[in-house]
C-alpha positions as CSV (number, residue, x, y, z in Angstrom):
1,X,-22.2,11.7,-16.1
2,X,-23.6,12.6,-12.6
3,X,-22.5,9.9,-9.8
4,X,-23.8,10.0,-6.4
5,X,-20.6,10.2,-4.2
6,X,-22.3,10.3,-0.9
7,X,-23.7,6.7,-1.4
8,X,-20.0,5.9,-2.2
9,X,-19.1,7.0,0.5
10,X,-21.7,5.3,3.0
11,X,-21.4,1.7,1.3
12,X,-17.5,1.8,1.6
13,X,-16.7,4.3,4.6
14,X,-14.1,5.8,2.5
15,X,-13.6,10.1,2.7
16,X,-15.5,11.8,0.4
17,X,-12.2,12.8,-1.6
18,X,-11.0,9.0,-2.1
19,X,-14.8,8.0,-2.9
20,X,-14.8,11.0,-5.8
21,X,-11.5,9.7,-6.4
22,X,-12.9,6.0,-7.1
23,X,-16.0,7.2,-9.0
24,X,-13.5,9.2,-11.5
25,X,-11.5,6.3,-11.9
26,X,-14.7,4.0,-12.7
27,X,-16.5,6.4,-15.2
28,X,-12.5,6.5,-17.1
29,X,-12.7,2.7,-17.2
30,X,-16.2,2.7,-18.5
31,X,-15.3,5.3,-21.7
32,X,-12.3,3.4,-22.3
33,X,-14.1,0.3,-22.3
34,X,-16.7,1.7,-24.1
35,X,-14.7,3.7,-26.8
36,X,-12.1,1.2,-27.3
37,X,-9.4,3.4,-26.6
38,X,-5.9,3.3,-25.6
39,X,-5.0,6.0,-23.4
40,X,-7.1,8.5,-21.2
41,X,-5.3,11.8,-20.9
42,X,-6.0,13.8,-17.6
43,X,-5.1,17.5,-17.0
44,X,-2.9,17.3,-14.0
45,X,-0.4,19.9,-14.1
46,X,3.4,20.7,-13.0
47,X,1.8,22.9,-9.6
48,X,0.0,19.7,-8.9
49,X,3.1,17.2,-8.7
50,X,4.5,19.6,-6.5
51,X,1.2,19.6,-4.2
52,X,1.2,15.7,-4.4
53,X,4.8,15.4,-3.5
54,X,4.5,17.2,-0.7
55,X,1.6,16.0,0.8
56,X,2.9,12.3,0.8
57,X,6.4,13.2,2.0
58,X,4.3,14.9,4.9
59,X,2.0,12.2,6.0
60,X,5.1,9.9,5.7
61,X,4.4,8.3,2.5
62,X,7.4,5.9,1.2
63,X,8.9,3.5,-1.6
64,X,6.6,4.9,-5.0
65,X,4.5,7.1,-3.5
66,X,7.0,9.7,-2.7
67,X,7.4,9.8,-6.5
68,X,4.1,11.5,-7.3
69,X,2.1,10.9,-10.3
70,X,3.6,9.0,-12.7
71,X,3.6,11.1,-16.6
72,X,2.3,7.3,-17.9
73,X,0.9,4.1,-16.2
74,X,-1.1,1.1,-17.0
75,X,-4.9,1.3,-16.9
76,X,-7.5,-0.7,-17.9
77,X,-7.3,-1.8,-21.8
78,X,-4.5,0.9,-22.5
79,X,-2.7,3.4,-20.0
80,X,-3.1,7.1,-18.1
81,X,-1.2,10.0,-19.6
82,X,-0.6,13.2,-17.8
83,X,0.9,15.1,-20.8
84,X,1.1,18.9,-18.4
85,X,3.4,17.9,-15.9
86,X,6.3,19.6,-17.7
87,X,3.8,22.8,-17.3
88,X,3.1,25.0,-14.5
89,X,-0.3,26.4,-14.0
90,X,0.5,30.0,-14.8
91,X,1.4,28.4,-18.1
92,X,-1.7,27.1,-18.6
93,X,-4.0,29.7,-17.4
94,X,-1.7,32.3,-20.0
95,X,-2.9,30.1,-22.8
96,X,-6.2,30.0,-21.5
97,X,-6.4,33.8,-21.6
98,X,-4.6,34.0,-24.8
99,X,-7.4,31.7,-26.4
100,X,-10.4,33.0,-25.4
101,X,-10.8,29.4,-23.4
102,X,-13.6,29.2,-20.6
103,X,-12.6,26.5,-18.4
104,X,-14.8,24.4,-16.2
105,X,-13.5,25.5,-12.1
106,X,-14.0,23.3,-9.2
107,X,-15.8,25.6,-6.6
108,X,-13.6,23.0,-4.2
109,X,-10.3,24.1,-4.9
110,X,-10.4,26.5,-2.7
111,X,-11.6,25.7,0.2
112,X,-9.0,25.0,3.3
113,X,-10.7,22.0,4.4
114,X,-8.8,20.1,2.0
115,X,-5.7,19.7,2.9
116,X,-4.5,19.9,-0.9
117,X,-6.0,23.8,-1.3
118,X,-3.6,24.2,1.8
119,X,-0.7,23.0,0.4
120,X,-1.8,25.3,-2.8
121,X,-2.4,28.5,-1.1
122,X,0.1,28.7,1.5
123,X,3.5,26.7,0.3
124,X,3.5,26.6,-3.4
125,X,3.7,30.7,-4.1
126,X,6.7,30.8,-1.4
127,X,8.4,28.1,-3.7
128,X,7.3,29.9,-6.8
129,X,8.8,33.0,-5.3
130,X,12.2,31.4,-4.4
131,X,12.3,29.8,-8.1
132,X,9.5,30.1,-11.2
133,X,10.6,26.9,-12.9
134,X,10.4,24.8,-9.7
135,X,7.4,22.5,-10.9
136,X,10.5,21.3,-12.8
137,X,12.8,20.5,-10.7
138,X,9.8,18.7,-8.8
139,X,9.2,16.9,-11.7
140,X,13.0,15.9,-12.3
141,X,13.0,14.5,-9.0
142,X,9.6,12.3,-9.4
143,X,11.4,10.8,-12.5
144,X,14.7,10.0,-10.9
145,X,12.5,8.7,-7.5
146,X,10.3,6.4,-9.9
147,X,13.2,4.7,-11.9
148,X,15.2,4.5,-8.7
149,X,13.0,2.9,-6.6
150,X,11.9,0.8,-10.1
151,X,15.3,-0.5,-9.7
152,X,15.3,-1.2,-5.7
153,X,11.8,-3.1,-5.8
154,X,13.0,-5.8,-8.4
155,X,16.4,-6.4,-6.0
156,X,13.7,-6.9,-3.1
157,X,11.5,-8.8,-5.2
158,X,14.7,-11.4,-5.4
159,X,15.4,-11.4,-1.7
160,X,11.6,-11.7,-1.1
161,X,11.5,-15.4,-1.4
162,X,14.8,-16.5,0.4
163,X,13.7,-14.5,3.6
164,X,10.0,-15.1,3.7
165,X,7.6,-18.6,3.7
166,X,4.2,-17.9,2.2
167,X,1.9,-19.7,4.8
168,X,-1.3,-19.1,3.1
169,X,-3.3,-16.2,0.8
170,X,-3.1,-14.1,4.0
171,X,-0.4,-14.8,6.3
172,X,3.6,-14.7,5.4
173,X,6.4,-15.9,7.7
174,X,9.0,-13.9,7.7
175,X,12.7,-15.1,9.2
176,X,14.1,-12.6,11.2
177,X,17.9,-14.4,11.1
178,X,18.1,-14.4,7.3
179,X,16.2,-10.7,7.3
180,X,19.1,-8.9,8.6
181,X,21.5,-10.0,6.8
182,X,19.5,-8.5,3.5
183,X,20.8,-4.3,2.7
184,X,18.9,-1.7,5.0
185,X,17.6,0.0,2.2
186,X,15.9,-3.5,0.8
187,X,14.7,-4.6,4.0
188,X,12.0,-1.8,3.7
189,X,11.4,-2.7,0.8
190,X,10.6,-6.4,1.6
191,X,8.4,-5.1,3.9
192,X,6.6,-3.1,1.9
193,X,6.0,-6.1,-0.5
194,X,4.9,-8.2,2.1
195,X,2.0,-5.6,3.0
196,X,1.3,-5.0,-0.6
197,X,0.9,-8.9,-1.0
198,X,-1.4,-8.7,2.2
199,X,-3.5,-5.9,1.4
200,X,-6.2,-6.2,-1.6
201,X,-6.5,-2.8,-1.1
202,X,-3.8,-1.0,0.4
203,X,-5.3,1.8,3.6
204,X,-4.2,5.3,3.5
205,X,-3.9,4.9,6.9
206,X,-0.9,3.0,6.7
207,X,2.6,5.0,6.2
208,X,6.6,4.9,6.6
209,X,5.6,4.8,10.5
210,X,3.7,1.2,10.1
211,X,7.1,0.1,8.8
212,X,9.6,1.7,11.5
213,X,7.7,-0.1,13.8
214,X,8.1,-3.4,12.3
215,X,11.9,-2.6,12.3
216,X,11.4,-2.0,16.1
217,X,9.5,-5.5,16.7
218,X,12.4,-6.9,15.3
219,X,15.3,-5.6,16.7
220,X,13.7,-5.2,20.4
221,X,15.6,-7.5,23.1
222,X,12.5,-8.6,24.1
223,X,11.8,-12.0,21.9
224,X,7.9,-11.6,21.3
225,X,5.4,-9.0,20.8
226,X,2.3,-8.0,18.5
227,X,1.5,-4.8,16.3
228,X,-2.0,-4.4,15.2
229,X,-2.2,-1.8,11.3
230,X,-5.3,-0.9,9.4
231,X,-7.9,-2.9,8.6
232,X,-6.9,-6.1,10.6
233,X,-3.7,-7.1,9.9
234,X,-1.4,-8.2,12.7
235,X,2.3,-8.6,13.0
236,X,3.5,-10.8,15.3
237,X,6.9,-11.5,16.5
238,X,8.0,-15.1,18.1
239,X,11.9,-15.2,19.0
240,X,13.6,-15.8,15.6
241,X,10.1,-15.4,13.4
242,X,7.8,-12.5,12.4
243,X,4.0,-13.4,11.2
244,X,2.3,-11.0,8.9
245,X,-1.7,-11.8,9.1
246,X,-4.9,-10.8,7.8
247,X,-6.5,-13.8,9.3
248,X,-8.1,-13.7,12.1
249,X,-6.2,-15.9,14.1
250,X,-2.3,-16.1,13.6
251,X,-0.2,-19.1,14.2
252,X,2.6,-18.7,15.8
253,X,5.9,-20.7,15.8
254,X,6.1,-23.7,18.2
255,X,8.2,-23.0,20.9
256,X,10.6,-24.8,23.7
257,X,11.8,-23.9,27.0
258,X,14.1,-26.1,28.8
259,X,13.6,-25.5,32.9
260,X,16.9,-25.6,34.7
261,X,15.7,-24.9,38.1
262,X,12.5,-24.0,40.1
263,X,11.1,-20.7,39.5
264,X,8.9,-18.2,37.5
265,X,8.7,-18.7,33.9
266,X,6.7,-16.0,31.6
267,X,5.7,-17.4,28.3
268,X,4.6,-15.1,26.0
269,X,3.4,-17.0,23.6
270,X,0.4,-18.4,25.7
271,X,-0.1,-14.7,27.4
């Protein structure tokens, strides 16, 4: 099937690699539908976890993402299998040759433009060199990142509730007092639940940075301030309360100050 990309790309303003990315992803549904089946199998290979991994870490990528691609996951009727990741690309093109194979090549792989063909070209032969079997240990590591943070994610899923008050479908009070008393390492991850709930689809604007500056609204001696991420949403801190909003306007917590003398008061809520 031939899909037109560029008119992706204009009626969602998404980069032309995620706008491929979504048309791929809609003309797998459509077979699957079609065909009945249970499971598409895609050719990603053992090089390309290692690409992906690194890319993420890079741009500052956290909780599943670091993982990579996953070798199964849900999708559509059935599920995605990636069945090569326990192969390296050498591998591949060896039983290519030894098969007589002709295989289809995207003229796009190699141009530098993407930052993927970059990561290909210039990192992945100096790990090769330093160790052959290192889509391996890459691989190892996605597996032990996926079931760990598997693990983390449903202990944050429990705290989510006793530290947060859904307001409404897109705003979510969070209580700073009861926050901090929740694990380090599952205080990100509430976080990151809270934007996931937020988000119908999540930017790939937004990164590990987005949530080190929630941890810095928090923790800031000053009592109030605001932080604006992708596509609208607003964070907003008021003394012993943080608002996550995709609304346009954000309530904020009623507030009190008692005046014990004449003199300048700021009030930043109202500023």
């Amino acid at each position: 099937q031939r899909i037109d990309v560029s008119a992706h790309m204009k009626e969602t303003g998404k980069s032309s690699q995620i706008a491929a990315r979504d048309c791929r992803y809609r003309f797998f549904e459509q077979v699957m539908q079609r065909e009945a089946l249970d499971y598409i199998a895609l050719g990603h290979h053992g090089d390309d976890q290692i690409e992906t991994m690194l890319m993420r870490m890079t741009r500052g990528s956290s909780g599943l993402a670091r993982a990579g691609m996953p070798v199964i996951r849900p999708f559509s009727r059935g599920a995605i299998i990636r069945p090569f990741l326990c192969l390296s690309r050498n591998e591949i093109d060896s039983y290519v040759e030894t098969h007589h194979l002709e295989p289809r090549i995207d003229p796009s792989n190699v141009k530098e433009i993407y930052s993927r063909n970059r990561f290909r070209k210039n990192i992945l032969p100096f790990l090769k060199r330093e160790n052959p079997q290192v889509h391996n240990h890459f691989q190892r590591l996605s597996e032990d990142l996926s079931e760990d943070e598997v693990f983390m994610q449903e202990l944050a899923e429990a705290q989510l509730n006793s530290v947060t008050e859904r307001k409404s479908a897109s705003e979510i009070l969070l209580y700073i007092d009861r926050f901090t008393d929740v694990a380090k390492p599952l205080q990100r991850r509430v976080i990151q639940l809270i934007l996931n709930y937020l988000y119908q689809e999540r930017p790939s604007s937004l990164s590990a940075t987005h949530i080190e500056n929630v941890f810095s609204l928090i923790s800031h001696p000053h009592p109030s301030g605001t932080l604006h991420f992708p596509n609208g949403l607003t964070v907003v801190r008021s003394y012993d309360c943080c608002f996550f909003s995709t609304s346009k306007k954000t309530t904020v917590q009623p507030y009190l100050f008692q005046i014990q003398e004449p003199g300048n008061y700021v009030i930043p809520e109202v500023g």
